[in-house]
N, C-alpha and C positions, 0 to 999 in steps of 0.2 A: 738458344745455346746457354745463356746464362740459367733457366731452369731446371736443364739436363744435370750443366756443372753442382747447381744446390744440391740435386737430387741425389747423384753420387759421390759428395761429399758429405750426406747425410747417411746413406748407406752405410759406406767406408769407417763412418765413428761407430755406428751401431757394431757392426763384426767385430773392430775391435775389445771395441769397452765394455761389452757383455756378452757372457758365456752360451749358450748351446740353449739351453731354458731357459732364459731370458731374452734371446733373439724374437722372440712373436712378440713380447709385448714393447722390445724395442722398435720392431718393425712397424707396429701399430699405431706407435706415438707419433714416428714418422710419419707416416700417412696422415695421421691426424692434424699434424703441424703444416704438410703442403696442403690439408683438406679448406683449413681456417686460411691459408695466403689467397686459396683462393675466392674464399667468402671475401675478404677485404677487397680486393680485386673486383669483383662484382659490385660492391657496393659504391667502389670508389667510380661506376660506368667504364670501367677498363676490359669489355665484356672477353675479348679475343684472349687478351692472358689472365683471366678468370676460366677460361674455356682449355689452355693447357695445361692449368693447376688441376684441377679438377679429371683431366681426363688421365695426367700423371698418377692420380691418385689411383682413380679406377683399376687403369690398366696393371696397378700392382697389387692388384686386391684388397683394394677396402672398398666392404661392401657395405658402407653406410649408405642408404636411402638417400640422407640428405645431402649425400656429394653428386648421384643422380637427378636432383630435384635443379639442384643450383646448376649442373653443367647443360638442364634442360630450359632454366630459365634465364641463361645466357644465350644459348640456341632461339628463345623465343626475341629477347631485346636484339638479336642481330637479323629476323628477321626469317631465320631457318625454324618454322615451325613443323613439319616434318622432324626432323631431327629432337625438337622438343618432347613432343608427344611420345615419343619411343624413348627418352629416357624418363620422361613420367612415368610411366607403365614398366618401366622396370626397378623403376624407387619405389612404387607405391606394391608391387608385389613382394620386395623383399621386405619392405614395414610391417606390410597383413602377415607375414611369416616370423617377424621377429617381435612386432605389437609395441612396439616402438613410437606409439601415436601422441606420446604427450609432448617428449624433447622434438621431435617433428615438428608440433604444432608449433613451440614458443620459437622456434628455427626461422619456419616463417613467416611470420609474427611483422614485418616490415613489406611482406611482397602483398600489394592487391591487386586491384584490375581485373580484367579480362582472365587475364594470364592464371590467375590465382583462382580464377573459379574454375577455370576446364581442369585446373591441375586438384579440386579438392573433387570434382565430379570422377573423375582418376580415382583417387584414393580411397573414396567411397565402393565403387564397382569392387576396387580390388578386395578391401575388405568382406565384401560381399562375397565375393568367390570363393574366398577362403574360407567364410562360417559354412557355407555348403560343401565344399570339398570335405571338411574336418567331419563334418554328420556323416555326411556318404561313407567317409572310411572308419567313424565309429559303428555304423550300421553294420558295414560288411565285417569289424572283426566280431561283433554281436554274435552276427551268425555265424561266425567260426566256431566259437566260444557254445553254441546251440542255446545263447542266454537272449531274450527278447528283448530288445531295442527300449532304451527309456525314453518317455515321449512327457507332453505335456502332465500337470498333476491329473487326477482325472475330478472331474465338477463334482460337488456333492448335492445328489439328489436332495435333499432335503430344503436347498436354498433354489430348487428350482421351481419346488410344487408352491401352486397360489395360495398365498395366504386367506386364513377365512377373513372375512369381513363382517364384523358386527353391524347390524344395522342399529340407530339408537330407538331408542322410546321414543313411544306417541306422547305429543307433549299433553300436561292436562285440561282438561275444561276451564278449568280456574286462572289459566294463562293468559297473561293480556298480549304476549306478544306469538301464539300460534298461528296466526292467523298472517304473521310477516315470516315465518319460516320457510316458506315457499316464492318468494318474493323478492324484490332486490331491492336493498335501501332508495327510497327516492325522497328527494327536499319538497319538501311542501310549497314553501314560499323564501325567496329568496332575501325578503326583508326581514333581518332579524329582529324589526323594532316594531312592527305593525301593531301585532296584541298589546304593547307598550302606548302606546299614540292613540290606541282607539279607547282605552283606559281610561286615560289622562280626558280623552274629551269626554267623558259621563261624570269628571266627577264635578263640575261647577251644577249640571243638574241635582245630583245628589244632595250636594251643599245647599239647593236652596231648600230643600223640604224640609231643613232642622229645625228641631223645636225651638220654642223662645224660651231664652233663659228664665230663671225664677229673681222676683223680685228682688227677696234678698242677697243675690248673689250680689258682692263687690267687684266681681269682674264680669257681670254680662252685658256690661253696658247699652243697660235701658235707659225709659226717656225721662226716668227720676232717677237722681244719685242716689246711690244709698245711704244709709244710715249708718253713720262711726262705726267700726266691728269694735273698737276701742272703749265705747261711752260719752264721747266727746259731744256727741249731739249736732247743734248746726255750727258747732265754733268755728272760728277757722282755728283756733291755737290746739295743735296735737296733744296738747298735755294736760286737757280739758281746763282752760283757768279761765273766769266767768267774764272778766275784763281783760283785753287783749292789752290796756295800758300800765296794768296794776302789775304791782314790782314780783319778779318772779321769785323773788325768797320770800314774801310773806310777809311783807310788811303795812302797816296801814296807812299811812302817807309814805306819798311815792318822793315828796321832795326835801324827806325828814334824813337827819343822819342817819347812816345805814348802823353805825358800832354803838348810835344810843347815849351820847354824849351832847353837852353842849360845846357851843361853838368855840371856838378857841380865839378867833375873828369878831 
């Protein structure tokens, strides 16, 4: 009772307070205002007066989709899925007719489940219907017209025929690697260090067959030292001086004044 009394007290302001051309889109806002009491209703689980907002709505002509969608997925949360179905199918025929599928979508954008897949398996068919219906009846006014039907672009030959194929050159004689052209890389040996290791053990052989150093090398450490490269001879003093005791400035007694004075002592 209380939904009747809004309804025609929403009416009632519309007549009044706007003229003759403006009555449809006041009529329309109306609708669209008990369209949303009943979304809120639904959402709040209040399925039964979600279900007479909505059919309110209907039965005065608004034919949004999604007031079919919502008064069918009130139909399903109470249990009456019969009843659902058939306002599926009738939301989703009048969307494919009006193409209405994006505000649809984000609409609803909160409903999943079960519920939500048969209802997009719905709106898919009906889509479908309708791209076939629309060809069908471009086709036929085609042939009113006596103008041929436009179809697919048509292929272009040119990208269908095989392409040549170059075979390459024979590779030359002088190639070290023709001979794996026909082949598939294969590893030799799995040890990267082998030729490394079998290397290393030849060379202590090698090493012993070197020659013997020459005598007068200072570094080839034979079994006589060698001779000063300096001049020194067999001294031991590096700076060749003939007595290792004698005063290294030059002087002839070693325990004489060195500045050449006498004693002051």
């Amino acid at each position: 009772m209380k939904i009747r009394s809004t309804l025609i007290l929403f009416f009632g302001l519309c007549v009044c307070v706007t003229s003759a051309p403006n009555q449809a889109a006041a009529q329309s806002a109306v609708l669209s205002e008990i369209y949303g009491r009943g979304v809120h209703a639904y959402n709040s689980g209040q399925y039964d007066q979600a279900s007479q907002w909505f059919s309110m709505a209907i039965d005065n002509g608004y034919r949004d989709p999604r007031a079919y969608y919502f008064r069918g997925l009130t139909a399903a949360a109470s249990g009456r899925s019969y009843e659902a179905e058939g306002d599926f199918q009738m939301g989703a025929e009048i969307e494919a007719r009006s193409g209405s599928h994006q505000i649809v979508g984000r609409s609803l954008a909160r409903v999943q489940g079960s519920t939500r897949i048969k209802l997009e398996a719905i709106r898919e068919k009906a889509r479908l219907i309708a791209l076939a219906t629309g060809q069908a009846r471009s086709n036929v006014r085609y042939g009113e017209l006596g103008v041929a039907p436009t179809g697919p672009a048509p292929r272009n030959p040119a990208a269908t025929q095989p392409r040549n194929i170059t075979t390459p050159p024979a590779p030359a004689k002088d190639d070290p690697f023709a001979d794996d052209l026909d082949q598939d890389p294969q590893v030799d040996s799995m040890d990267a260090f082998k030729d490394t290791l079998e290397n290393a053990a030849d060379e202590p052989a090698a090493a012993s067959g070197a020659p013997e150093p020459a005598a007068g090398d200072p570094f080839g450490g034979g079994s006589e030292p060698a001779s000063d490269p300096f001049g020194g001879g067999g001294s031991s003093d590096p700076f060749g001086a003939s007595d290792a005791g004698a005063d290294p400035f030059g002087g002839g007694d070693a325990g004489a004044d060195p500045f050449g004075g006498d004693s002051p002592f």
